[in-house]
N, C-alpha and C positions, 0 to 999 in steps of 0.2 A: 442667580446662584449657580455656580460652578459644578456642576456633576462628576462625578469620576465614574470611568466605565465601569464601575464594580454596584453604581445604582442605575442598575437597569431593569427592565421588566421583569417581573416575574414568571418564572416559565410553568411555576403552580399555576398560574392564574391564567397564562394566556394559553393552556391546551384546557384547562377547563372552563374557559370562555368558546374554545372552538366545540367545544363538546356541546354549551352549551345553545350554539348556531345553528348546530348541524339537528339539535333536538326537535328546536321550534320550528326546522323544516320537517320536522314530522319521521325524521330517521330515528334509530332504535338506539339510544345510547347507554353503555353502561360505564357508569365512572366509578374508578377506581384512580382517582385522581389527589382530588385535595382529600385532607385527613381530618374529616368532620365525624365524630361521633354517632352511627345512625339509633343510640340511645336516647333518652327520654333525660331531659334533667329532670333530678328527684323533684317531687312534689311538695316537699315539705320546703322548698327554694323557691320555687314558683308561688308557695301560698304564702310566705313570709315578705316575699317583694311585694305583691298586691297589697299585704297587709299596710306595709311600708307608706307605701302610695295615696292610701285612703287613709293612714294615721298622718299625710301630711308632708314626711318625708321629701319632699321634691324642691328644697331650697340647694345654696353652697352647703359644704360641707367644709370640713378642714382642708386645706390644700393637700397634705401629707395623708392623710385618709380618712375616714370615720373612726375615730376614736377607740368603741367598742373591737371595731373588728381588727384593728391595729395590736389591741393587746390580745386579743383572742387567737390571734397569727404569733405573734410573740410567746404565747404560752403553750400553742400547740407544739411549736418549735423547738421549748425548750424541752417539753417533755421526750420530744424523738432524739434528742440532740444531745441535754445535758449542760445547756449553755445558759447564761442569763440576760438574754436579751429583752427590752424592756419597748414598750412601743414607741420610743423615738429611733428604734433599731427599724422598724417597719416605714414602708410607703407602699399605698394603695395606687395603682395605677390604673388606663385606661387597657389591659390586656398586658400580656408579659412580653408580647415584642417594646413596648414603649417602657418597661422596666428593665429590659437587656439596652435601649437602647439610650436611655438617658443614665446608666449604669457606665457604659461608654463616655457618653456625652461629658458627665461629671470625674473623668477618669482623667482622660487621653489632652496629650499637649504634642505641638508640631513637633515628626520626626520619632515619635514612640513606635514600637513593635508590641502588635499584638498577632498572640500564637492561635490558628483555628486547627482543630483535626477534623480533617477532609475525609470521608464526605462529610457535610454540615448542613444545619437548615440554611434554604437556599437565602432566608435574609442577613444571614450575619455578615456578610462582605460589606454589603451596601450600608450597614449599620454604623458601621466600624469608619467608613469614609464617611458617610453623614456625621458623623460625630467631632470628624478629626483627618479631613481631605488629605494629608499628608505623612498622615500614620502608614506603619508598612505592614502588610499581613504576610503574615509567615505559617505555611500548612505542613499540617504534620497529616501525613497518610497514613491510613489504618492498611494492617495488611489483607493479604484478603481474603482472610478469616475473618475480620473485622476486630484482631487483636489491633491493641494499639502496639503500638513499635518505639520501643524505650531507647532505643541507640537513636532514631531520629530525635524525639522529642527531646535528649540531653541536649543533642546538636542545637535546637531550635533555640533554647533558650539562651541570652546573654543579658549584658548589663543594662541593654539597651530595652529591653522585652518589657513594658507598662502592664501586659497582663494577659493573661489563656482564657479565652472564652469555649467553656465545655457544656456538652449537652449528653448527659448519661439518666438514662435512658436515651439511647441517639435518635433522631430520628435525621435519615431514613433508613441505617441499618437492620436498628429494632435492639444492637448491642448492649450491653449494660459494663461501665466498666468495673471489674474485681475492685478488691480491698488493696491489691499491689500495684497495681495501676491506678486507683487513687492515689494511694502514700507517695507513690514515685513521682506526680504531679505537686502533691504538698511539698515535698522534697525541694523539688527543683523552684517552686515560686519563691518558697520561704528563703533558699540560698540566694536566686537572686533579686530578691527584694518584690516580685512583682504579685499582682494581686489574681484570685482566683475570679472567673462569673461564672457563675454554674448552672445553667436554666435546666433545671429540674421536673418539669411538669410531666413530665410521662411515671412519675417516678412510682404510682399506685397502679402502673399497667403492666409488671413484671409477672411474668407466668410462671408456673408450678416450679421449683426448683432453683428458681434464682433467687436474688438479692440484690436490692439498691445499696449502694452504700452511700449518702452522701455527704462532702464537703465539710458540711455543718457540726460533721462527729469531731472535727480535729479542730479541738481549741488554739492551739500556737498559732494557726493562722486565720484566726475569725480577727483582726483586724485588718486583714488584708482578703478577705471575702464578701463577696454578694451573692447571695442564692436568689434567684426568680425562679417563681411559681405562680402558678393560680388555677384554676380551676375549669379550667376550657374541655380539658380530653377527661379528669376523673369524674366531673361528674356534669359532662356533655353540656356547656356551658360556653360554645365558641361565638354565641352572638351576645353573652351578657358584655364582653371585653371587660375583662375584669381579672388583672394581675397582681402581682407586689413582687417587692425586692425585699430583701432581710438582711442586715450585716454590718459590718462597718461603719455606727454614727456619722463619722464627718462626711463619708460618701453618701450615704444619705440625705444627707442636710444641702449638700450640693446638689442633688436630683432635686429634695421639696424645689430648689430656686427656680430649677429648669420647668418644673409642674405648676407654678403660681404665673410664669409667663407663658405655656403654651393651652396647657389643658386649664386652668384655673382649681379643679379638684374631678375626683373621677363622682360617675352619676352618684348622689347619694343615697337613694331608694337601692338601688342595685346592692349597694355596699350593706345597709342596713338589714336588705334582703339574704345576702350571704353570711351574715353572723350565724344564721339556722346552721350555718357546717357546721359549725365546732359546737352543735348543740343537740344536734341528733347522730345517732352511727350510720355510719354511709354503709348497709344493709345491702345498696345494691352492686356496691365495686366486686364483691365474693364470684355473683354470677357474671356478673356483666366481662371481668376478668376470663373467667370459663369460659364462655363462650368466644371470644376473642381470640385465645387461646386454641379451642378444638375449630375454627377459621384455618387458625394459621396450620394447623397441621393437615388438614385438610388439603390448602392452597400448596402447601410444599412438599405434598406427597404427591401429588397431580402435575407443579411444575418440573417434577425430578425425572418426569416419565419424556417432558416433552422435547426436541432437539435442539431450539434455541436458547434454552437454557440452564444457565450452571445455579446450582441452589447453597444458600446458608442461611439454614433455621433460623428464623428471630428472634430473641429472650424476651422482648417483651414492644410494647407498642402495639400500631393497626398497621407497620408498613411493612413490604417484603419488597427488599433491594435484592435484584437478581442483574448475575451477569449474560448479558446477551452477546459476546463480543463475536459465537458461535455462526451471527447473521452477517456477520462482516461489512455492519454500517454503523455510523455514529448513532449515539440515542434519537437525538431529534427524529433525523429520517425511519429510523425503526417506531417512534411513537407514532409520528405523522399516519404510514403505513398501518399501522396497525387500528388506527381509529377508522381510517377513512374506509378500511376492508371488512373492520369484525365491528363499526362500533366501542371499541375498548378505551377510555380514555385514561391514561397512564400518564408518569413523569419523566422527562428526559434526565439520565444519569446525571447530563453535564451540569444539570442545575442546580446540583451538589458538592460543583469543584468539578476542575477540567481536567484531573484524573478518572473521573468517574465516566468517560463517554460511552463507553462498552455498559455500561451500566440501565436499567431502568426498575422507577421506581412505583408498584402496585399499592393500591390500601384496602386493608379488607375489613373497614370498617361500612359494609354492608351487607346484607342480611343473609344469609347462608346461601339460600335460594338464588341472589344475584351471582352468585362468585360459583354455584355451580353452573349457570348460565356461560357467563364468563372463561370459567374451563373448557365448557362443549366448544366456543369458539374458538378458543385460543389451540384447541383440538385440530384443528379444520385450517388453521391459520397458516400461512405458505407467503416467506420472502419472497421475492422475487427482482434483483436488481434489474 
């Protein structure tokens, strides 16, 4: 198989691989790295999967998903949305990268353009070329405010454009895009014909005063939409892997094809297990959000103080992209440094888009107490070319 340099390692994964090297020789590490949940999945998830298990649960299941939980996805959706999507609308996945990515897969044909705004999760490139080695990717840079910029993105789109892969709630900005930067995105796909993917999951991590708006609210183009979601960051759930996509029938039906030859159907106990969502009130997203929340203000009133860095508040998520461009080295070399000096293991901006190298990426998805650690040394912490 033919790689394109756009499927290359992960730079989440290979500084939080060196972090976690340098641990098991017994050095001090704090990661602030990949963006795992340091929460508890609820209990009532945990005790419904066991249940699962012991009622037997552990055969195939439907390729396109368990059943129940297909419509129970379908009805939660429509209630937020207003739409009438029905569980042939749904497919249960093995995690929402493999429903952004076979979303793709069942999309994209030689010599299509799809649109990403940069920065982005670091796997959508590689996704986009695994799907379709000859598709062109075309990035739309946010400003750096982390508004989006509406005179690029009219630019970006043309006849040729198959479709905008968006993630609002962003990660790694923490952005949320408005109600007119949605519309302007509907706008522009519907004009020219191309389809929305919208991976959604951060979308219950929006703090005091914002708003998600998504996708799904604007019926004129739910046949040319796919929302992915699932349930990995709102209710601390990144090892169940356990996604879905919502939207469009016949793209749908093109993904079941691609899910019957690769995964055959996602775990059934797990699936059977998650129906408990949409059966109890998620009790703990109120606090769990709070505290996330009084992190970030925390972390960004402390980084605003220090000299290698320029700050912009998060709206929602566990990440704070911050620009370092202050230390006058690329991300990589400023993350390397930075671990190997204080222990800190952080993201390199550029693993967001090769705009981003001034850039790096923190998560303060751990425990208060870590991240005032983390401050003391980030206190103390001195470049040095």
């Amino acid at each position: 198989m033919h790689f394109e340099k756009e499927v290359g390692e992960s730079l989440t994964y290979k500084f939080a691989q060196a972090a976690g090297e340098m641990k098991a020789q017994g050095k001090e590490i704090i990661s602030l790295g990949l963006g795992e949940p340091d929460f508890k999945t609820p209990a009532y998830v945990v005790d419904a999967t066991i249940k699962a298990m012991q009622d037997g649960f552990t055969h195939y299941s439907a390729t396109q998903g368990w059943p129940e939980l297909r419509k129970l996805i379908a009805a939660d959706c429509n209630a937020a949305f207003g739409s009438a999507y029905d569980m042939n609308n749904v497919i249960v996945t093995p995690g929402i990268k493999a429903a952004v990515y076979f979303t793709l897969a069942a999309l994209l044909e030689p010599q299509d353009e799809v649109i990403l705004i940069s920065p982005y999760y670091v796997s959508y490139p590689a996704m986009v070329k695994l799907a379709e080695p000859t598709a062109k990717i075309v990035n739309v840079t946010l400003n750096k405010d982390f508004t989006l910029n509406i005179e690029k993105l009219r630019a970006a789109f043309n006849k040729k454009t198959k479709a905008i892969l968006v993630n609002t709630p962003n990660n790694p900005t923490g952005m949320v895009l408005s109600q007119d930067e949605v519309e302007e995105i509907v706008a522009l796909a519907r004009e020219n014909d191309a389809y929305i993917v919208s991976d959604e999951v951060y979308e219950k991590l929006v703090y005091s005063g914002g708003r998600h708006v998504s996708f799904g609210l604007y019926k004129d183009i739910s046949d040319r939409l796919i929302i992915c979601n699932g349930y990995s960051k709102s209710h601390a759930m990144t090892g169940w892997r356990l996604g879905y996509a919502i939207g469009a029938r016949e793209i749908i039906a093109k993904m079941n094809k691609l899910q019957q030859h690769i995964n055959t159907n996602t775990c059934t106990f797990v699936q059977v297990g998650a129906c408990s969502i949409y059966k109890n009130e998620a009790v703990h997203l109120k606090p769990y959000v709070e505290e996330l929340e009084r992190r970030i203000d925390y972390f960004d009133t402390e980084l605003s103080k220090l000299p290698y860095f320029k700050t912009v508040r998060p709206r929602a998520g566990f990440f704070y992209f911050v620009d370092i461009s202050a230390a006058g080295v690329d991300s990589n070399t400023f993350c390397a440094d930075l671990l190997k000096k204080t222990g800190i293991a952080s993201t390199p901006g550029v693993a967001f888009g090769p705009e981003w190298d001034a850039y790096v990426r923190f998560s303060i998805a751990v425990p208060m107490s870590t991240l005032e650690r983390a401050v003391g040394l980030l206190k103390d912490y001195t470049f040095e070319r």
